[in-house]
C-alpha positions as CSV (number, residue, x, y, z in Angstrom):
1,X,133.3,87.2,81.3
2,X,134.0,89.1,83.9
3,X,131.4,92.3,83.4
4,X,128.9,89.2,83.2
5,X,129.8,87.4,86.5
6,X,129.4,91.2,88.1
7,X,125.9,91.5,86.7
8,X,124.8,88.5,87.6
9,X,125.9,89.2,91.1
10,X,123.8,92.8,91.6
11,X,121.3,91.3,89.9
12,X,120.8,88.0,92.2
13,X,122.2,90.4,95.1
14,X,119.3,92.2,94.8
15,X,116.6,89.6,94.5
16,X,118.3,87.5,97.6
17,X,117.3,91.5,99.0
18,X,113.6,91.2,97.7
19,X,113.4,87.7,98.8
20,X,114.6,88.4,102.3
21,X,112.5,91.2,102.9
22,X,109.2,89.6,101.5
23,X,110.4,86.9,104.2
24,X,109.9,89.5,106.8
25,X,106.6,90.5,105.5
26,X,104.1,89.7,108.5
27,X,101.6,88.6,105.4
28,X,104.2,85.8,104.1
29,X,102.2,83.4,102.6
30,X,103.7,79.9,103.6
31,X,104.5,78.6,100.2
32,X,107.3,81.4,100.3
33,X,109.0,80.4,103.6
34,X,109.2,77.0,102.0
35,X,110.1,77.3,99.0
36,X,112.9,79.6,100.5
37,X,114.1,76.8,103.1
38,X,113.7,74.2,100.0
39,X,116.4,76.6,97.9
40,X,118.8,77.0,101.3
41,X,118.8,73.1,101.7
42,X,119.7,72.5,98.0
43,X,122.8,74.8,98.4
44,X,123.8,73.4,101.1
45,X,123.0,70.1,100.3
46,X,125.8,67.5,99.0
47,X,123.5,66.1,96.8
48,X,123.0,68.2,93.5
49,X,121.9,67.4,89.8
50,X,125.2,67.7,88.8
51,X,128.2,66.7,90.9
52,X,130.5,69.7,91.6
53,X,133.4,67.0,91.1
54,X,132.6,68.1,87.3
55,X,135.3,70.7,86.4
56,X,132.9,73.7,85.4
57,X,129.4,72.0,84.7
58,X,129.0,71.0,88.6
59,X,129.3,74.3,89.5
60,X,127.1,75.7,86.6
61,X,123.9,73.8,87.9
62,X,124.0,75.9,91.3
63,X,124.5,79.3,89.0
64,X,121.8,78.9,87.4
65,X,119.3,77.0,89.4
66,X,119.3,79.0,92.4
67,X,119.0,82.3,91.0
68,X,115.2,81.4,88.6
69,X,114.5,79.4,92.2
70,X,114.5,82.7,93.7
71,X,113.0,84.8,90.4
72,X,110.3,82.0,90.4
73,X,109.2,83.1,94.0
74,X,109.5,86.5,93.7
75,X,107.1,86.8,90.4
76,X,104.5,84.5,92.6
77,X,104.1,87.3,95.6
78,X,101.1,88.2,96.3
79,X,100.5,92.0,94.6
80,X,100.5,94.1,98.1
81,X,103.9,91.8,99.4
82,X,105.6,92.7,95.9
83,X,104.6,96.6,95.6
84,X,106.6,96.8,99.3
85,X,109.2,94.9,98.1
86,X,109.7,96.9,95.1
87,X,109.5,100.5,97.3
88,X,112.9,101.3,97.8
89,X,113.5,101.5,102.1
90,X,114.6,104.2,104.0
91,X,117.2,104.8,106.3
């Protein structure tokens, strides 16, 4: 269980990563700033499908929702926004 919740972090760590910097991109189309602000709202929202008063299952819907909210955007980038993204950055 544990090995599973540690994968699932690097792996959404590193598409929160992708995400932010295709933010930063001066040729961010729109559709990706909002669809970004849309998936910051519902985290921070009270409202969610599932109440978190529900022992595991409200906390499940934010687990899984959030992370193919952010996969979703990053497989719609527009090709020359996703091969930067990809390149691994310099220091």
């Amino acid at each position: 269980m544990f090995k599973r919740l540690v994968l699932w972090w690097s792996v959404l760590r590193g598409d929160v990563r992708r995400l932010w910097f295709a933010l930063r991109h001066p040729a961010a189309p729109s559709w990706l700033k909002l669809g970004t602000a849309l998936i910051v709202l519902y985290v921070l929202s009270p409202i969610d499908l599932l109440p978190d008063a529900l022992p595991v299952i409200g906390v499940l819907d934010d687990l899984v929702i959030v992370p193919l909210a952010i996969r979703w955007l990053l497989k719609r980038l527009p090709p020359e926004i996703s091969t930067e993204v990809e390149r691994p950055r310099r220091r």
